[in-house]
C-alpha positions as CSV (number, residue, x, y, z in Angstrom):
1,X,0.0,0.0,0.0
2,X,1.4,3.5,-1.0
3,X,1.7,6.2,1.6
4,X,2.1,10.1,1.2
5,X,3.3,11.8,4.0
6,X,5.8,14.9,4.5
7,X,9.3,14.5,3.7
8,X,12.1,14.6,6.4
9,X,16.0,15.1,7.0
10,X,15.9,11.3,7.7
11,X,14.6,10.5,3.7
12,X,17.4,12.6,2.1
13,X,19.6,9.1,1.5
14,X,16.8,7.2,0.0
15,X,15.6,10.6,-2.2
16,X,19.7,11.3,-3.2
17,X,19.5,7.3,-4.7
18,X,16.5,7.9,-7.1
19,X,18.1,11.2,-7.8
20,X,21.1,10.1,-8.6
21,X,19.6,7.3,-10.6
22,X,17.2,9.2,-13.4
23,X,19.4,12.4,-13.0
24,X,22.6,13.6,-15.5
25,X,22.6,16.5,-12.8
26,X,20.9,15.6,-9.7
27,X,19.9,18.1,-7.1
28,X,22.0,18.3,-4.3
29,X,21.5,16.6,-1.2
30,X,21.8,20.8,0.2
31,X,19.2,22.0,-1.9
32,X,16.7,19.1,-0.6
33,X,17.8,20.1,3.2
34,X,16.9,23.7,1.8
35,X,14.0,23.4,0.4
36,X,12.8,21.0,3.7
37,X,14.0,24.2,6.0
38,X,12.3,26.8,3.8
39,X,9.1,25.1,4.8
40,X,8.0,24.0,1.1
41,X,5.7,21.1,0.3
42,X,8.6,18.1,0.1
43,X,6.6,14.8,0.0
44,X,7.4,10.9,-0.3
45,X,5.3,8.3,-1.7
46,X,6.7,5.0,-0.2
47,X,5.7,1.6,0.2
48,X,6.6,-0.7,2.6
49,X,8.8,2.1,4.1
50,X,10.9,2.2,0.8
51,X,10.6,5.5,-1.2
52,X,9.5,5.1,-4.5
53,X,8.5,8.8,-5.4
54,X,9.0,12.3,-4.5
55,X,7.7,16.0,-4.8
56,X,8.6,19.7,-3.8
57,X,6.6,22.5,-4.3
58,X,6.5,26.0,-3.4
59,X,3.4,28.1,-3.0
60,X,2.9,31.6,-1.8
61,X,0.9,34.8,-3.6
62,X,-1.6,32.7,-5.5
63,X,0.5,30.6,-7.2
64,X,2.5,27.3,-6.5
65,X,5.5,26.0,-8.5
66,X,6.4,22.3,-9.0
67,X,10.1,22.1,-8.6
68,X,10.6,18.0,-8.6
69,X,8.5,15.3,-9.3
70,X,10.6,12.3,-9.4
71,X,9.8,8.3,-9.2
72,X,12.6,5.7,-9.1
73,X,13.4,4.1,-11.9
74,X,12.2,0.7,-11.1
75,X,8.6,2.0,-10.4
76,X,8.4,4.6,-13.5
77,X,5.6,3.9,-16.1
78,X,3.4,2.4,-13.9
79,X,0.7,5.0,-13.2
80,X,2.7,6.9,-9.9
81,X,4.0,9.7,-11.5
82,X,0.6,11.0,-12.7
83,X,-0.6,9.9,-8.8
84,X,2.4,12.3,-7.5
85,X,1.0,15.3,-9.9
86,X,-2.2,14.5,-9.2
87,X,-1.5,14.8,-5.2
88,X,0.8,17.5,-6.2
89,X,-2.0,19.9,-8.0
90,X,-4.5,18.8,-5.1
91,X,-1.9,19.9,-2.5
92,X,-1.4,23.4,-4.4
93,X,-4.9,24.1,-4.7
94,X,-4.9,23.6,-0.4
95,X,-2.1,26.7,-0.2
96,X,-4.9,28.6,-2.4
97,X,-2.9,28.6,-5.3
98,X,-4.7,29.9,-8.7
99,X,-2.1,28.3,-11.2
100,X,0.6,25.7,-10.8
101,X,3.7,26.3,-12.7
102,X,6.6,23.8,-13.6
103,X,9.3,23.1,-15.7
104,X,10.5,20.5,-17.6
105,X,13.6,19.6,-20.1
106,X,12.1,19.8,-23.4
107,X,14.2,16.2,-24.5
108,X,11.8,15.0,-21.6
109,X,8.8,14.0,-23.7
110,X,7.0,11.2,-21.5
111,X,6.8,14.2,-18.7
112,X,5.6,16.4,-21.0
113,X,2.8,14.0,-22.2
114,X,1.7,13.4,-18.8
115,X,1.3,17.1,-18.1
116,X,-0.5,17.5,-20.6
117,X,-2.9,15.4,-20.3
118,X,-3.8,16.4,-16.6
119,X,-4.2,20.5,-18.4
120,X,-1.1,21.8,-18.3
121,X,-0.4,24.0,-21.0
122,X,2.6,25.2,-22.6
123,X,3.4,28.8,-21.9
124,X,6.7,29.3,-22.5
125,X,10.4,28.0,-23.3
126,X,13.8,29.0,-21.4
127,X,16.6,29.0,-23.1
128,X,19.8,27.1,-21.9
129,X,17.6,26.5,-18.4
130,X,19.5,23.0,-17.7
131,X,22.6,21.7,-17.5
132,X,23.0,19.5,-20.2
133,X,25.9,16.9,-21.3
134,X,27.0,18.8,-24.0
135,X,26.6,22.4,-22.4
136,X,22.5,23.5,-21.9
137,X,19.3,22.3,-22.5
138,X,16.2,24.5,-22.9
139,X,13.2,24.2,-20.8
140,X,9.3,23.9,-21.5
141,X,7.2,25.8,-18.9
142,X,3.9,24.5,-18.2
143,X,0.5,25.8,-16.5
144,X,-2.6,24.6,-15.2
145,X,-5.3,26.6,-13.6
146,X,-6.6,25.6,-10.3
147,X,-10.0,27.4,-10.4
């Protein structure tokens, strides 16, 4: 049985593994701690206490920005990323966000196609946004109401 619950100091091992796993440039295990001590919206999804998926978002002014969605490799294409988003956009519309914002490589084209289809739109592109192998990669950014 999957459980959501708020991420703590004590998950940042088990998050760094799946980051370091589906990541060319994984977030640092500081800017996890960071984001945890800012006071944004870090969630695991585990399973018998393993963590298969994770999220962070930041919300304040009316809108909420999805800054990581991430599932471990093992677990991907089986339906619990779209749960995560889904959880994600329900947990943004509780801080009384209006519109939730992401990003997303644009080589990224399973993401993408998930966004999509739970009415994101693409409103933008920004340039050289990622690190990249080879020097940058460029960035989609997405929208979905939450009125």
């Amino acid at each position: 049985m999957l459980r959501t619950r708020s991420m703590t100091d004590s998950d940042l091992t088990a998050v760094m593994l799946i980051e370091e796993q589906i990541y060319p440039h994984p977030w640092s295990r500081k800017i996890f701690h960071d984001c945890l001590r800012t006071g944004y919206e870090c969630r695991v999804y585990e399973a018998s206490h393993s963590v298969l998926a994770y999220s962070v978002m930041s919300a304040a002014a009316g809108e909420a920005h999805l800054l990581n969605l991430s599932v471990h490799p093992q677990q991907q294409g089986k339906g619990l990323g779209r749960f995560v988003l889904q959880r994600v956009i329900r947990q943004a519309r509780e801080q009384s966000a209006d519109t939730l914002f992401l990003e997303v490589r644009i080589s990224n084209h399973i993401a993408c196609r998930l966004y999509e289809s739970e009415g994101f739109n693409e409103i933008g592109q920004r340039f050289g946004y990622y690190p990249a192998k080879n020097g940058r990669e460029d960035a989609l950014v997405f929208a979905r109401p939450l009125l």
